[in-house]
VMD Tcl script that builds the backbone (N, CA, C; Angstrom):
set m [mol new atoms 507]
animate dup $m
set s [atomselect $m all]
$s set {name element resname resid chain x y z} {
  {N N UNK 1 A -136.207 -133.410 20.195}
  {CA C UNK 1 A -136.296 -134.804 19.809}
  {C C UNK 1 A -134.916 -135.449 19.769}
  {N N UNK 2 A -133.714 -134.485 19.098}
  {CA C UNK 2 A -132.199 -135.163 19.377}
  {C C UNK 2 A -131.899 -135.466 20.951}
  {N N UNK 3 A -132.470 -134.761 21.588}
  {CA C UNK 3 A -131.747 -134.951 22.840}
  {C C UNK 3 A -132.365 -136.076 23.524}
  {N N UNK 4 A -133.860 -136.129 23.503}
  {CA C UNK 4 A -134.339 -137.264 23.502}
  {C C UNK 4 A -134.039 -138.987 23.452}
  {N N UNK 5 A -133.749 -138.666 22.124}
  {CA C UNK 5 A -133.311 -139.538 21.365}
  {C C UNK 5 A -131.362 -140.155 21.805}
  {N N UNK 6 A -130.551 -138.969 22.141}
  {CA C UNK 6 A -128.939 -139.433 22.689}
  {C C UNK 6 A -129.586 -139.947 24.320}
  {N N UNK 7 A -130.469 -139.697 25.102}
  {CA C UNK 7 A -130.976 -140.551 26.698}
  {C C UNK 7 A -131.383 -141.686 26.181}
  {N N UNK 8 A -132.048 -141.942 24.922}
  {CA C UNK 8 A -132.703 -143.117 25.201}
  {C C UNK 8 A -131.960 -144.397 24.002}
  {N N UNK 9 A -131.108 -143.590 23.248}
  {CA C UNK 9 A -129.787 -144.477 23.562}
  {C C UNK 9 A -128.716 -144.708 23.251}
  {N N UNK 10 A -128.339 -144.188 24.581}
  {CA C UNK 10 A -127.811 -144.242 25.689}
  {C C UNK 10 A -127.274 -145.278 26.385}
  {N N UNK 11 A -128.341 -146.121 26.625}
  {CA C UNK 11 A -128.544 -146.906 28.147}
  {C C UNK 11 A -127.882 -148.464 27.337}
  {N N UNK 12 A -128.068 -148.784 26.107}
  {CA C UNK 12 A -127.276 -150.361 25.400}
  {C C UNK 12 A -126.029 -150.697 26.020}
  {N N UNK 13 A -125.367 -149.654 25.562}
  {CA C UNK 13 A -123.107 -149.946 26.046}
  {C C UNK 13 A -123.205 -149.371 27.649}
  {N N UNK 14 A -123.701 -148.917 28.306}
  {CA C UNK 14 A -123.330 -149.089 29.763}
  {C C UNK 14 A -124.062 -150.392 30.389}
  {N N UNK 15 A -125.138 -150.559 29.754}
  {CA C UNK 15 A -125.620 -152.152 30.302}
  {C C UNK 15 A -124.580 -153.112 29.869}
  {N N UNK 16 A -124.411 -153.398 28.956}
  {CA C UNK 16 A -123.143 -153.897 28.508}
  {C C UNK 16 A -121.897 -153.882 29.359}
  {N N UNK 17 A -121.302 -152.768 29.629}
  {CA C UNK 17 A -120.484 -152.432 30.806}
  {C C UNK 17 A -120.666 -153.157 31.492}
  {N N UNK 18 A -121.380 -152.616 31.899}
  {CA C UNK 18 A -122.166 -153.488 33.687}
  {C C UNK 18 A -121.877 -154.871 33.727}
  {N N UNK 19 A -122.360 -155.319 32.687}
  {CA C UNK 19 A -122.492 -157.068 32.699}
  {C C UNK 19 A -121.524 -157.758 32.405}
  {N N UNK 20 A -120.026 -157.012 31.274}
  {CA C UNK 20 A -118.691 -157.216 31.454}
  {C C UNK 20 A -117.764 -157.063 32.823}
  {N N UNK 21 A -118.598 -156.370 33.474}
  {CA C UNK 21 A -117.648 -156.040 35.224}
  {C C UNK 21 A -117.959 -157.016 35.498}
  {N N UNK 22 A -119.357 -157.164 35.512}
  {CA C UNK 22 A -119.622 -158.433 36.577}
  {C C UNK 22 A -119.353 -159.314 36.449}
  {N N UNK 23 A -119.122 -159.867 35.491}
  {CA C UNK 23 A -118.460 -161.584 34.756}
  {C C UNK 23 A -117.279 -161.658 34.949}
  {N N UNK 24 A -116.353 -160.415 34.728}
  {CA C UNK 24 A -115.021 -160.355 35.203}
  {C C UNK 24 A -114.946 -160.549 36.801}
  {N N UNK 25 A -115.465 -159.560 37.657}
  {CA C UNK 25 A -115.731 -159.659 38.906}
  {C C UNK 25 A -115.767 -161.237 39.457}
  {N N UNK 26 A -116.550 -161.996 38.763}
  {CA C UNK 26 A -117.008 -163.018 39.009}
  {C C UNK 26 A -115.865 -164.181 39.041}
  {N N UNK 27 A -115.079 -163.818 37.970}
  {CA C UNK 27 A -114.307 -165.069 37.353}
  {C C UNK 27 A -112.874 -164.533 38.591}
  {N N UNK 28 A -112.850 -163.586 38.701}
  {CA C UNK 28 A -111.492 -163.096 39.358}
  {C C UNK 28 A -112.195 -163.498 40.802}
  {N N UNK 29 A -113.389 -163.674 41.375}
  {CA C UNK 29 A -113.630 -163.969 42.836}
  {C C UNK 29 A -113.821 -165.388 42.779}
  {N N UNK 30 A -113.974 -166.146 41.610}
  {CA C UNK 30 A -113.531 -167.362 41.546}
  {C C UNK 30 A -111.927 -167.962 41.813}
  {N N UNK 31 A -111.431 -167.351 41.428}
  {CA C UNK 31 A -110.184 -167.459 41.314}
  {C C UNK 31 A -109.212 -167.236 42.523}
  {N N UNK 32 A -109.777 -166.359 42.765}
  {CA C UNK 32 A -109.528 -166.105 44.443}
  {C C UNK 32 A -109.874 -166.945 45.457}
  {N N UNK 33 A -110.968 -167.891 44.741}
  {CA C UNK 33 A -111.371 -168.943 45.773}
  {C C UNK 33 A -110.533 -170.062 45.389}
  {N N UNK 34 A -109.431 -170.116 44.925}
  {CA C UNK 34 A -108.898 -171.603 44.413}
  {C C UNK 34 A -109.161 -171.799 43.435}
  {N N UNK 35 A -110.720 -171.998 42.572}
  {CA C UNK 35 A -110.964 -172.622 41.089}
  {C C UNK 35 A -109.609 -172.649 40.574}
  {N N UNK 36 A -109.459 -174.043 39.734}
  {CA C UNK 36 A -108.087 -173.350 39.047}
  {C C UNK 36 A -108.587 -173.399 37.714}
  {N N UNK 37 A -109.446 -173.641 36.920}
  {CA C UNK 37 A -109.968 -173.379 35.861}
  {C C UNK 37 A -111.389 -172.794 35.804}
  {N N UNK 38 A -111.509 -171.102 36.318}
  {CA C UNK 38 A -112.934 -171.158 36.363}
  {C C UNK 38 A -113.532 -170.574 35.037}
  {N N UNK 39 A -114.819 -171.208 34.968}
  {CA C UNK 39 A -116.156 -170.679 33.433}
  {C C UNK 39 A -115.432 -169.074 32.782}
  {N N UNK 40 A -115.616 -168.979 31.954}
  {CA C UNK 40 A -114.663 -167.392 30.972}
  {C C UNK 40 A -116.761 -166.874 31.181}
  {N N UNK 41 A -116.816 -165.846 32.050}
  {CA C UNK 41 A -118.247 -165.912 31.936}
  {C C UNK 41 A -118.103 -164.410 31.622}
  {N N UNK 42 A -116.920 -164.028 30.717}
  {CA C UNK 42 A -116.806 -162.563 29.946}
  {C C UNK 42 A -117.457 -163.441 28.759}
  {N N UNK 43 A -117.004 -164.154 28.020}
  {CA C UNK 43 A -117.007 -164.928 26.577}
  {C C UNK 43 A -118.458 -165.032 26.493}
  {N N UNK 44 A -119.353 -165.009 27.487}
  {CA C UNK 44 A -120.919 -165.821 27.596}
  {C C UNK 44 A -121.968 -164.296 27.676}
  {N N UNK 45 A -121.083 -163.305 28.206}
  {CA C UNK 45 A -121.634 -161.763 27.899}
  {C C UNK 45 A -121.508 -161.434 26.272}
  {N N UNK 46 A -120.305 -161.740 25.788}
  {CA C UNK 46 A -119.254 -161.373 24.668}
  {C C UNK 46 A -120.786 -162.472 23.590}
  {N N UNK 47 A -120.980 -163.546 23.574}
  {CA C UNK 47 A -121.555 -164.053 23.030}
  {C C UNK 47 A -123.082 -163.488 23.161}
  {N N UNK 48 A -123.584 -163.834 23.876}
  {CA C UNK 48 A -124.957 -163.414 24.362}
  {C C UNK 48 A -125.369 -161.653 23.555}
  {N N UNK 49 A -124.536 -160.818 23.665}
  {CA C UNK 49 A -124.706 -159.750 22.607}
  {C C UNK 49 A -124.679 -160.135 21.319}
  {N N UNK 50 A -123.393 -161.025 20.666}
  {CA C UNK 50 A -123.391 -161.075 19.422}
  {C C UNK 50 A -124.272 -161.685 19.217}
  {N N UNK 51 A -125.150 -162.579 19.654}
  {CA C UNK 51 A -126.297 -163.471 19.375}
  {C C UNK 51 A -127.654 -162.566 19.250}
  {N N UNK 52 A -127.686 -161.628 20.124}
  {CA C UNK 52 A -128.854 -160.305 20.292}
  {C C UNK 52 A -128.295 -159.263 19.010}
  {N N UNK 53 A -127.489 -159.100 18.606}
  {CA C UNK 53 A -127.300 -157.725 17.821}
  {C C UNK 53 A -126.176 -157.981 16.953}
  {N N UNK 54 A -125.550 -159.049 16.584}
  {CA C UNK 54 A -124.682 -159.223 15.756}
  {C C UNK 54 A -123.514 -159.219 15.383}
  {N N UNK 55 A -122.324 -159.501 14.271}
  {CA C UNK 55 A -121.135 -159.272 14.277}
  {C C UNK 55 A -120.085 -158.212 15.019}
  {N N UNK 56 A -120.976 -156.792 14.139}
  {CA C UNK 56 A -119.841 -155.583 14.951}
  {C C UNK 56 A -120.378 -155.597 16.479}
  {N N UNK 57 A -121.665 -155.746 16.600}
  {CA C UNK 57 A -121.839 -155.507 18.553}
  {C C UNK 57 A -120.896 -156.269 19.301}
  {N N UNK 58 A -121.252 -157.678 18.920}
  {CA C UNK 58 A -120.478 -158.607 19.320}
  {C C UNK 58 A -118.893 -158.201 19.460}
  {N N UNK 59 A -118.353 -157.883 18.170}
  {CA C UNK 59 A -116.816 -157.730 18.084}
  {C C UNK 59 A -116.492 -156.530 18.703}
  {N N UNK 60 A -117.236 -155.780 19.119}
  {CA C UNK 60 A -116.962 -154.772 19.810}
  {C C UNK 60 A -117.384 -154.730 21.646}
  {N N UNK 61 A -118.246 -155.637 21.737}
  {CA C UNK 61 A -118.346 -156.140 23.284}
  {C C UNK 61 A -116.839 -156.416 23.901}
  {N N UNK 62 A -116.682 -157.739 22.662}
  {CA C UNK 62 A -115.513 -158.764 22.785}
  {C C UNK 62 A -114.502 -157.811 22.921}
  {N N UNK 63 A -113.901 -156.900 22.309}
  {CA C UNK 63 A -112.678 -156.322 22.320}
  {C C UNK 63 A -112.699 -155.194 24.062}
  {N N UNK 64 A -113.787 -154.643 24.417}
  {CA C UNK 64 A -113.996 -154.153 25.369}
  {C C UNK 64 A -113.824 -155.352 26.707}
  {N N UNK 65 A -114.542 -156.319 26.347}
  {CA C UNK 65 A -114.378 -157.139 27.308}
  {C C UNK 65 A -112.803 -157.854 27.348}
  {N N UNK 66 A -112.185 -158.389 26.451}
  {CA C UNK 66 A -111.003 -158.464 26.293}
  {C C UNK 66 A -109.712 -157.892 27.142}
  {N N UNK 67 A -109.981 -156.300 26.933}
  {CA C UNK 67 A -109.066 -155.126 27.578}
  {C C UNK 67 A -109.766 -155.517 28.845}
  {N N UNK 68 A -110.428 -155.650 29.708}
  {CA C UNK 68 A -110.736 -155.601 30.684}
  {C C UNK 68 A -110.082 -157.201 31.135}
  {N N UNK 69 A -110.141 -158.121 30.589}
  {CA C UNK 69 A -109.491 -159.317 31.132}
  {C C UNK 69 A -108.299 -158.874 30.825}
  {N N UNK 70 A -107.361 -158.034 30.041}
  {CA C UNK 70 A -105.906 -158.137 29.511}
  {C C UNK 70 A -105.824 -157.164 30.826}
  {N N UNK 71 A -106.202 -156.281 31.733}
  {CA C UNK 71 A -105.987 -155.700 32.365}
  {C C UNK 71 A -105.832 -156.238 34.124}
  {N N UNK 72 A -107.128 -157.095 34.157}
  {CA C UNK 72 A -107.337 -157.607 35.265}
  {C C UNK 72 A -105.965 -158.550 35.546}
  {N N UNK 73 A -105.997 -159.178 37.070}
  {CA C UNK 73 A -104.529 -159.113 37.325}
  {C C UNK 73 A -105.452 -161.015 37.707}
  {N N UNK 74 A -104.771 -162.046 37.402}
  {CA C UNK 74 A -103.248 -161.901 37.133}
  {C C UNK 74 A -102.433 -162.158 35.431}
  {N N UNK 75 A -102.156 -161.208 34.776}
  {CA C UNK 75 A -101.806 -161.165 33.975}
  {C C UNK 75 A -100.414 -162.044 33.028}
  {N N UNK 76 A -101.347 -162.843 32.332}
  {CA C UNK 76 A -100.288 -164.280 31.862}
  {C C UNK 76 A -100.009 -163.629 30.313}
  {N N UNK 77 A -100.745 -162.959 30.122}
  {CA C UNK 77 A -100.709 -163.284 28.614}
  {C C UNK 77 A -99.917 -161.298 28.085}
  {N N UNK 78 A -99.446 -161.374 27.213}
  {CA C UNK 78 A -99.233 -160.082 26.730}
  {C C UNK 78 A -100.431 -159.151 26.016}
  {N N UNK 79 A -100.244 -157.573 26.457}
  {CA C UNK 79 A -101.259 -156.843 26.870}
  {C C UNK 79 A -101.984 -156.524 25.317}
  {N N UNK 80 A -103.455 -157.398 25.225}
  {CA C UNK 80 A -103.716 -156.823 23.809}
  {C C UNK 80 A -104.184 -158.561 23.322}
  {N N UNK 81 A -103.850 -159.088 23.783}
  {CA C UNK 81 A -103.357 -160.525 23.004}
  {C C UNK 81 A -105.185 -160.667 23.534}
  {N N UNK 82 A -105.596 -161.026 24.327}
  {CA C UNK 82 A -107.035 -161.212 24.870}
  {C C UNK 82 A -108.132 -160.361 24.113}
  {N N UNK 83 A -107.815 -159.170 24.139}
  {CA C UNK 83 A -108.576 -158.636 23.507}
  {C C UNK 83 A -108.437 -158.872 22.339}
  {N N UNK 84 A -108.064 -159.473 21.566}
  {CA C UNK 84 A -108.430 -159.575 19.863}
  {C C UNK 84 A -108.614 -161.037 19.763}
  {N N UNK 85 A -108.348 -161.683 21.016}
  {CA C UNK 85 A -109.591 -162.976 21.021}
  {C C UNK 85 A -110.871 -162.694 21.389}
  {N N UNK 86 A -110.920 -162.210 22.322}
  {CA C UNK 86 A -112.749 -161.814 22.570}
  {C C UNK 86 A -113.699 -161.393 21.393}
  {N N UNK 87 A -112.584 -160.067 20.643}
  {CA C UNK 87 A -113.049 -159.600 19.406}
  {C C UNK 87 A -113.061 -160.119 18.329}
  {N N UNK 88 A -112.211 -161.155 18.369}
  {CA C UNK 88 A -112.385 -162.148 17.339}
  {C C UNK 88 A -114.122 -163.490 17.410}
  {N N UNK 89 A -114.227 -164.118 18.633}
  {CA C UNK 89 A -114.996 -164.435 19.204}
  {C C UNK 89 A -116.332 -163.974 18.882}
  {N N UNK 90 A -116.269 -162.776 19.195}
  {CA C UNK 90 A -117.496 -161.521 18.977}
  {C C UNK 90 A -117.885 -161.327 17.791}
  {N N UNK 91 A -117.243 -161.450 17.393}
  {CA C UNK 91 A -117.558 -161.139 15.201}
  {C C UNK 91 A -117.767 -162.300 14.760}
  {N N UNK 92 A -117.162 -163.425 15.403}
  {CA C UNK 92 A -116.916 -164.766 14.703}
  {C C UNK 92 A -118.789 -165.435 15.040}
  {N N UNK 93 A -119.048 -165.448 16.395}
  {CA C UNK 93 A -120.657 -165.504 17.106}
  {C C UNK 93 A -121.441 -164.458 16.250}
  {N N UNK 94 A -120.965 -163.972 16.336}
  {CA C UNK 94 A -122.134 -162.449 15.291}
  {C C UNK 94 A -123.150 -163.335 14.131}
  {N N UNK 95 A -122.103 -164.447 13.761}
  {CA C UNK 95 A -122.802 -164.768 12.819}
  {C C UNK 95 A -123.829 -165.684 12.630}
  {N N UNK 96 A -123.990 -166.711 14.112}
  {CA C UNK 96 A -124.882 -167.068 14.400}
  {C C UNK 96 A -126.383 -166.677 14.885}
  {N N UNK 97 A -126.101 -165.035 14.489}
  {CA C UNK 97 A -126.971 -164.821 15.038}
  {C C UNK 97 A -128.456 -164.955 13.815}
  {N N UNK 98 A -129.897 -165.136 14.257}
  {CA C UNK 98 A -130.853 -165.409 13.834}
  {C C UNK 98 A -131.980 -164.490 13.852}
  {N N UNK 99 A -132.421 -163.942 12.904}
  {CA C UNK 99 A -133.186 -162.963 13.307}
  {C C UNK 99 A -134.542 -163.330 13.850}
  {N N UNK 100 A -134.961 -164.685 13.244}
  {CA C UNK 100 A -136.009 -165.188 14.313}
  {C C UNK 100 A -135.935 -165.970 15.318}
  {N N UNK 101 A -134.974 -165.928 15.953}
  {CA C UNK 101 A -135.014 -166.291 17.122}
  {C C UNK 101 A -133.766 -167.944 17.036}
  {N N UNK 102 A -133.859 -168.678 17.615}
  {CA C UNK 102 A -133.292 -169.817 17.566}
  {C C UNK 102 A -133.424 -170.825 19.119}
  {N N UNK 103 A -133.029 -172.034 18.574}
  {CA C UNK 103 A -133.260 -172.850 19.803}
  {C C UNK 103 A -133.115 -173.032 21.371}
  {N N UNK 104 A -133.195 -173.744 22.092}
  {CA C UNK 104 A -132.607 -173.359 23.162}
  {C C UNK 104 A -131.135 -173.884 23.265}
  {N N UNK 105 A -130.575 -174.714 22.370}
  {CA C UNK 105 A -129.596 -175.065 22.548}
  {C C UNK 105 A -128.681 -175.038 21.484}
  {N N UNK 106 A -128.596 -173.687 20.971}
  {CA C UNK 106 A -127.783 -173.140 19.475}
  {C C UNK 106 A -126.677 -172.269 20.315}
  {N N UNK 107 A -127.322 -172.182 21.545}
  {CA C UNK 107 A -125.536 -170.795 22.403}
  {C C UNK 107 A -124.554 -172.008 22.567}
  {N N UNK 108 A -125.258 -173.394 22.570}
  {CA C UNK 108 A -123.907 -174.321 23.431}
  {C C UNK 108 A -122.542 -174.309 22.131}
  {N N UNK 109 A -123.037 -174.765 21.227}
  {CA C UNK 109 A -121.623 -174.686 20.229}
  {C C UNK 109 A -121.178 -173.234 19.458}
  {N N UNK 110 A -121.512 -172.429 19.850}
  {CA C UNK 110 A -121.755 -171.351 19.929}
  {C C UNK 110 A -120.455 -170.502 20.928}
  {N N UNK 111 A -121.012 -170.751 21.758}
  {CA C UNK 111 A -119.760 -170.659 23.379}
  {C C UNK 111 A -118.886 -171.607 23.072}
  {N N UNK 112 A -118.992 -172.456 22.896}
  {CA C UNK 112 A -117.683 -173.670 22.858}
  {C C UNK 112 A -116.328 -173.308 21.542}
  {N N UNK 113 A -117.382 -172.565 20.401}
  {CA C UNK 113 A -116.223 -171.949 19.315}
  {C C UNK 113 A -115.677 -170.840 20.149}
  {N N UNK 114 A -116.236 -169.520 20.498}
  {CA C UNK 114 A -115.922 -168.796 21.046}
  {C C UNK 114 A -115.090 -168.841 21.675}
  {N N UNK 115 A -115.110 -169.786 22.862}
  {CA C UNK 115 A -113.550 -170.464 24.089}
  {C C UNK 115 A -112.846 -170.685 23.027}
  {N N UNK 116 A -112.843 -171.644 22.271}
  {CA C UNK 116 A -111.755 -172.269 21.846}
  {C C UNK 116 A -110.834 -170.807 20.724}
  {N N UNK 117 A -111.953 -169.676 20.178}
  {CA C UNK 117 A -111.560 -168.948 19.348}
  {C C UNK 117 A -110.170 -168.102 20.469}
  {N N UNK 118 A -110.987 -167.629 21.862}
  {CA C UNK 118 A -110.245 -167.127 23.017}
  {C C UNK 118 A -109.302 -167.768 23.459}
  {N N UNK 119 A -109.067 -168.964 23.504}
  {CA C UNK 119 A -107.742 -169.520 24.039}
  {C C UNK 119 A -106.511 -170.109 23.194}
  {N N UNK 120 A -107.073 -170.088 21.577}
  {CA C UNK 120 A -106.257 -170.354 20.891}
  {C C UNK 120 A -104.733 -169.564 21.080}
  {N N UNK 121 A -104.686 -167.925 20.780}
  {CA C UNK 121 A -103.555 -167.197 21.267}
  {C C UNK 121 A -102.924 -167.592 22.457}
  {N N UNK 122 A -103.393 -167.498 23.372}
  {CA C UNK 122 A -102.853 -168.109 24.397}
  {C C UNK 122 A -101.812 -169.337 24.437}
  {N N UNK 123 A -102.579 -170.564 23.988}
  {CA C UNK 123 A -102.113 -171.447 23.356}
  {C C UNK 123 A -101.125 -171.559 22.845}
  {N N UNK 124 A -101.000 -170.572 21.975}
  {CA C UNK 124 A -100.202 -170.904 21.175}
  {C C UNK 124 A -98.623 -170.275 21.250}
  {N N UNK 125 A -99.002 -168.927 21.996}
  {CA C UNK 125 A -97.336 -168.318 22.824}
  {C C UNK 125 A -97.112 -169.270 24.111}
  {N N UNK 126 A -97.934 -170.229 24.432}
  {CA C UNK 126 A -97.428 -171.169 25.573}
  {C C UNK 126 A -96.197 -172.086 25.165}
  {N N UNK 127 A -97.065 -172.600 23.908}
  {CA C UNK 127 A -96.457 -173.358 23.053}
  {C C UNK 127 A -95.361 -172.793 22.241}
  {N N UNK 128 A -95.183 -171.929 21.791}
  {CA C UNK 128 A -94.371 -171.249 21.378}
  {C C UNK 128 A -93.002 -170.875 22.409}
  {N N UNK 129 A -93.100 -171.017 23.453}
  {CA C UNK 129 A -92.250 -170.015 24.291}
  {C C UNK 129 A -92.028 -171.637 25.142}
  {N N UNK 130 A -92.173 -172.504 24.945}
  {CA C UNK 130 A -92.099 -174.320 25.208}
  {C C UNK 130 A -92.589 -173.883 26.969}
  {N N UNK 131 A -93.551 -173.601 27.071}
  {CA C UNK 131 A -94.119 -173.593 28.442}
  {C C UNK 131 A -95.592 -174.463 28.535}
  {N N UNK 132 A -95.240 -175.574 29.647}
  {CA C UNK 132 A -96.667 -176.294 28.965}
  {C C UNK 132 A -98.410 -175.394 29.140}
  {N N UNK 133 A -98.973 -176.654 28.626}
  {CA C UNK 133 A -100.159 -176.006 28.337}
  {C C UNK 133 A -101.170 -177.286 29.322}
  {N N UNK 134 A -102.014 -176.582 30.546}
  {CA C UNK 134 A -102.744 -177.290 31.088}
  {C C UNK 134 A -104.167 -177.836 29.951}
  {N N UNK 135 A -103.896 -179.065 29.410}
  {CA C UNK 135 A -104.852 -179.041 28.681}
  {C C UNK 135 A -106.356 -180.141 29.126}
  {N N UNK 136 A -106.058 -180.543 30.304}
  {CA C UNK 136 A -107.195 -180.800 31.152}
  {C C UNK 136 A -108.163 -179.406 31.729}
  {N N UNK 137 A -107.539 -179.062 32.351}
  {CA C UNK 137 A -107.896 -177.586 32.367}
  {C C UNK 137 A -108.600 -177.120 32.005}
  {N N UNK 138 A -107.873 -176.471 30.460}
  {CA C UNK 138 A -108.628 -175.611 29.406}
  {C C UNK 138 A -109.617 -176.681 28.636}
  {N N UNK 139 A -109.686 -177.845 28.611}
  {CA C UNK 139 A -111.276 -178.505 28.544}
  {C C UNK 139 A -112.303 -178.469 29.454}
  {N N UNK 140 A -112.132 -178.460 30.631}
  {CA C UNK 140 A -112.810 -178.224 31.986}
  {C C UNK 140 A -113.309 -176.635 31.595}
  {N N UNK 141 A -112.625 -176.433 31.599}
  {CA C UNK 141 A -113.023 -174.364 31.170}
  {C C UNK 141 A -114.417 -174.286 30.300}
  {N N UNK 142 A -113.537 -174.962 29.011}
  {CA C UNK 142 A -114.738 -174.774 28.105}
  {C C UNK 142 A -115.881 -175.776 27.988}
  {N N UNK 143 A -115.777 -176.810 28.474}
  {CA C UNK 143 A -117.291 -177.393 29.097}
  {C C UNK 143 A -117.929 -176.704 30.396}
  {N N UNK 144 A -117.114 -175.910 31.145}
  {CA C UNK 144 A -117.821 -175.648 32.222}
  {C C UNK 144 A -118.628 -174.037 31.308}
  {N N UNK 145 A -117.742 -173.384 30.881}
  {CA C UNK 145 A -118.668 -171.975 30.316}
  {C C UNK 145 A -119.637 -172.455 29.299}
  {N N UNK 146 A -119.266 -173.635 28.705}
  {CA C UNK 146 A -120.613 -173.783 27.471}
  {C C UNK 146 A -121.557 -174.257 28.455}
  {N N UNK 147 A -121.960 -175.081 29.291}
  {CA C UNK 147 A -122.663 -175.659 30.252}
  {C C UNK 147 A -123.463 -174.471 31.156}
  {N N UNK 148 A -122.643 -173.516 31.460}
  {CA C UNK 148 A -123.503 -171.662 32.174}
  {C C UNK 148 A -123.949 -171.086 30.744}
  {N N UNK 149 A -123.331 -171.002 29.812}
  {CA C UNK 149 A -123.767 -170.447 28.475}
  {C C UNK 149 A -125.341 -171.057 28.564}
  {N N UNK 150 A -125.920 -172.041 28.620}
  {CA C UNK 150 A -127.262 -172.321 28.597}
  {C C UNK 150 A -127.748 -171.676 28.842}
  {N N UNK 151 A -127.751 -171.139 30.235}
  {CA C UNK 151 A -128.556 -170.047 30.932}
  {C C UNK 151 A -128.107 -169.098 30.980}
  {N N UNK 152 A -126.877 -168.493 30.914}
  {CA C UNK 152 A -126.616 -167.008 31.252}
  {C C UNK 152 A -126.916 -166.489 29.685}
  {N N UNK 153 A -126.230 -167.275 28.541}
  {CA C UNK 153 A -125.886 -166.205 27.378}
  {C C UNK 153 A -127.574 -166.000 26.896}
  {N N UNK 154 A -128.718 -166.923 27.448}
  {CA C UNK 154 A -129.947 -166.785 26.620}
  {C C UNK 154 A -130.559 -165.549 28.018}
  {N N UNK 155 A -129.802 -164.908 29.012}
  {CA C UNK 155 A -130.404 -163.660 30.012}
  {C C UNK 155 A -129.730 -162.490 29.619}
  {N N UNK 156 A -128.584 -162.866 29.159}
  {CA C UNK 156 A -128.051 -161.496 28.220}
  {C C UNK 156 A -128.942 -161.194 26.933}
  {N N UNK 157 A -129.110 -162.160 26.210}
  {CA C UNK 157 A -130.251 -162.318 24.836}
  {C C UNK 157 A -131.297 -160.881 25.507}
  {N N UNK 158 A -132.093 -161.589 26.115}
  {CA C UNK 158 A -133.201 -161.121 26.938}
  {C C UNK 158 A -133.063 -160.063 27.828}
  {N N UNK 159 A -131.942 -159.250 27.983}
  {CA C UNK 159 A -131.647 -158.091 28.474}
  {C C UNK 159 A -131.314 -156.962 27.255}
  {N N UNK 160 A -130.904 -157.622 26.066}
  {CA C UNK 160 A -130.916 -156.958 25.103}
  {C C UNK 160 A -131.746 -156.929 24.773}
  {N N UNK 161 A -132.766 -158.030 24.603}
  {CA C UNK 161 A -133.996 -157.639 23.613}
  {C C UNK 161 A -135.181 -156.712 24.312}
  {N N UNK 162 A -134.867 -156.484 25.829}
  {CA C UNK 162 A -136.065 -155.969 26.773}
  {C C UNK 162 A -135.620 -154.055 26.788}
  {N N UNK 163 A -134.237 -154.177 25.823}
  {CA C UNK 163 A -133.951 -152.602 26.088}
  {C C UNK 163 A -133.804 -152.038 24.518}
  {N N UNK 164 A -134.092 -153.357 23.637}
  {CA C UNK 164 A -134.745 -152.252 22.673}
  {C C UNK 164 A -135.902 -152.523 22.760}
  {N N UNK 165 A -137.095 -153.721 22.861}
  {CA C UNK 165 A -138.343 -153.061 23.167}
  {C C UNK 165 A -138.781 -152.136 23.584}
  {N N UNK 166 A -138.244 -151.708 25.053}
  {CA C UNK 166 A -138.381 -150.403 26.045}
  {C C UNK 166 A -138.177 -149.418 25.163}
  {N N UNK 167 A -137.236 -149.551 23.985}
  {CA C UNK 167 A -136.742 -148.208 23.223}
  {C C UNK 167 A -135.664 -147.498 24.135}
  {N N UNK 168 A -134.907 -148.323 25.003}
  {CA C UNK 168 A -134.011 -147.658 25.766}
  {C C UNK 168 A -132.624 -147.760 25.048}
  {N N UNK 169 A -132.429 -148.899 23.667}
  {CA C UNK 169 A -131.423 -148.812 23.219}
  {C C UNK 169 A -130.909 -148.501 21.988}
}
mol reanalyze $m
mol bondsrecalc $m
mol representation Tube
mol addrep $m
């Protein structure tokens, strides 16, 4: 029955995985295409858990997802600094979460704290170090990810909730 029980779960944090590559994947093949401000569609994974399972899931998505943007290239920010925005983000969303469920439109300000929780650091060694700060931009950013947050963070919801029904998580 233990062994059982470590397969079936198992399968939560590599789905998770998965869906942090791909958002990264995503934002870095954006980027590659020109976008110069494209959607943070790690933050909308990072959310979409904490909204399904709560503070520590969340803050622990976020910090995983984090290292994976502090890693991915091209690297502006100092190594670490991202990840304890995501994880901050992640714990901070945790708390919206509802155990019966919630509206269709409770992820939008939701995602929009989240960005703003994620780009604050940033921000603020820009500012700090007198290097400007695109701040057309980073509004474009975070209306464009709260605006995909509609739909993506409520398919993460629903990928979590379909793998503990299954009992796969």
């Amino acid at each position: 029955a233990s062994r059982r029980r470590l397969v079936v779960t198992g399968l939560r944090w590599p789905v998770r995985l998965v869906l942090l590559a791909l958002a990264l994947v995503a934002v870095l093949a954006l980027g590659a295409r020109g976008v110069v401000a494209p959607p943070d569609l790690v933050v909308l994974v990072v959310v979409g858990v904490a909204l399904a399972a709560g503070s520590g899931a969340g803050a622990l998505t976020g910090l995983v997802g984090g290292w994976l943007v502090d890693l991915a290239p091209p690297v502006g920010v100092p190594l670490g600094l991202s990840a304890l925005g995501y994880a901050a983000a992640g714990w901070l969303a945790g708390y919206a979460h509802r155990r019966a469920g919630h509206p269709w439109w409770w992820s939008l300000p939701v995602v929009v704290g989240a960005c703003l929780v994620t780009r604050a650091a940033p921000v603020l060694v820009d500012l700090g170090s007198a290097r400007p700060v695109a701040w057309g931009a980073l509004a474009w950013q975070v209306i464009a990810t709260a605006t995909i947050g509609l739909v993506l963070v409520t398919l993460v919801e629903r990928v979590e909730a379909t793998l503990v029904q299954r009992r796969w998580a």
